[in-house]
MARRO-323422 format. One record per residue (C-alpha): residue in one letter; y, x, z. Coordinates in steps of 0.02 Angstrom, whole numbers, plus 50000, padded with zeros to 5 digits. Each point is the difference from the previous one (the first is absolute). Example, Ala and Ser with C-alpha at 12.3 -4.5 7.8 and 13.67 -1.06 7.14 Angstrom:
// residues 2
A497755061550390;S501725006949967;
This chain:
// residues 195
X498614972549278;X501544999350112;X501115001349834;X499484984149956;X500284991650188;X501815005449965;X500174993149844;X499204982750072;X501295000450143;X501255004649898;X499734986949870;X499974989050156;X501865004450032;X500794998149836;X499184983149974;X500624993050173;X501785007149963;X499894994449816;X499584982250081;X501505000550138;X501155007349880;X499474985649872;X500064985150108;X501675003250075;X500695002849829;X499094988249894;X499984978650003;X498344993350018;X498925015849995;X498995001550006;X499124990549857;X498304993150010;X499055014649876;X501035013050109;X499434992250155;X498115001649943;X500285015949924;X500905008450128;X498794993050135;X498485007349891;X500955015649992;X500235000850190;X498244995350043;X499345013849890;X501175012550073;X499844995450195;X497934999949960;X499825016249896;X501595008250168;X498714994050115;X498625006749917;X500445017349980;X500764999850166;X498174997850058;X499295014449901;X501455011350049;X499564995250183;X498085004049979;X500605017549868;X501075004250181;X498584996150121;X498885011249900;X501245013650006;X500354999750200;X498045002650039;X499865013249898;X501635007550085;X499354996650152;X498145007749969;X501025017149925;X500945000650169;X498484998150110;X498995012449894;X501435012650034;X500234997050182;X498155003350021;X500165015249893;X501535006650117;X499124995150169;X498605011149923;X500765013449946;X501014999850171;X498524997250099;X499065014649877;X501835010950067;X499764998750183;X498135005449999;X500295016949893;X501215004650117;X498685001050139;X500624984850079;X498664986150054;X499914987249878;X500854983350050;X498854987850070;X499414987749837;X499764987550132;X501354984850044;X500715005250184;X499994984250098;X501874996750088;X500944987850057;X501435000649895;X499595001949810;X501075007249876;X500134991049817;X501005001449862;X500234995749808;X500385011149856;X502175005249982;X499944993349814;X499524982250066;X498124998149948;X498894984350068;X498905009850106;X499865008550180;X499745019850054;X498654998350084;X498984986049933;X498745001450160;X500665003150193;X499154999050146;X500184996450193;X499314996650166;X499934981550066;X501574995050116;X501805000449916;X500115005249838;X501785002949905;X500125004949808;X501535007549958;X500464998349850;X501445011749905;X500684993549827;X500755014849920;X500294989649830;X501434987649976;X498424987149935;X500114986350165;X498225002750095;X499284996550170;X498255000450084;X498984984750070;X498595001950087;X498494986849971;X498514993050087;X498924991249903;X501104987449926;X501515000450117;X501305011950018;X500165006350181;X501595012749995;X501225002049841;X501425013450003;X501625001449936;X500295000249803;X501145016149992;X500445012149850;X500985016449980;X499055009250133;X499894986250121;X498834993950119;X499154984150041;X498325004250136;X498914985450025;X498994999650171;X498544989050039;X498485002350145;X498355001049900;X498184997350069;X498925012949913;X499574995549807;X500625001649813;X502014992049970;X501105000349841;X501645006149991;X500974995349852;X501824997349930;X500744981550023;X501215000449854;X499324987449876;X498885008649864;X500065018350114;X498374995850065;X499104995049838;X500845015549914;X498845010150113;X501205000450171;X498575000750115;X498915010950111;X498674997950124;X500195002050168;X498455007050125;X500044998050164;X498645006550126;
């Protein structure tokens, strides 16, 4: 499928060179059945670009989320089998339970992926600040959101950067998402619980 969106786009390119090259070398070109021709022609090759543009898009999509479902599947498997570690070697199991603190530590996978590690955090009502690490060269940040309006927005950092964003929260559920246009709908967000 993407064979044929170069073709399109190439076929774009040699028709608008053939059509510069032709009308600074020829006299009144071009003629009328060229004109209609050609214009047919271009129609037909900017639709069809377009349309497999849009199916290469969607083909793309499809691939991230299942990238990004194989990456969560095998950080749960290693915070298992980590988890699984620490207990043989008679050493009390971690707590499953979300530690409430003041300052919260986030961060995003290294290869750039639209998500957060942890999706869930949790704090005590007064000052709250997320800080937020991007190890990936991908530009992220973290808002945080109450109800519809965003109360505290950090940074956008990369390369190991980063960009804390501190708000005072009443007890109650928040969001805390990435600002960068589509980040958020990608699946850039979390929830934030505070007590």
């Amino acid at each position: 499928m993407s064979d044929l969106f170069y073709v399109f786009g190439g076929a774009l390119t040699v028709m608008a060179v053939v059509l510069a090259f032709g009308g600074m070398r020829t006299e009144g070109f071009p003629s009328r059945s060229f004109l209609i021709g050609g214009l047919g022609l271009m129609a037909f090759l900017v639709v069809g670009s377009a349309a497999f543009a849009v199916v290469l898009s969607r083909e793309e999509h499809e691939v991230r989320e299942v990238e990004i479902a194989e990456y969560r599947e095998e950080q749960a498997a290693e915070e298992g089998e980590a988890a699984g570690a620490e207990a043989s070697e008679g050493e009390e199991p971690a707590d499953s339970e979300v530690q409430p603190t003041d300052e919260l530590a986030l961060t995003s996978p290294e290869p750039g992926d639209l998500m957060f590690d942890p999706t869930t955090l949790e704090a005590e009502a007064g000052e709250i600040t997320i800080d937020y690490s991007n190890p990936s060269e991908v530009p992220h940040n973290v808002a945080i959101e109450d109800g519809s309006e965003t109360v505290a927005q950090g940074e956008t950092v990369t390369g190991g950067a980063s960009g804390p964003a501190t708000a005072t929260l009443d007890a109650g559920d928040y969001v805390y998402y990435c600002s960068i246009p589509g980040h958020r709908e990608s699946g850039m967000e979390g929830t934030l619980t505070v007590n």
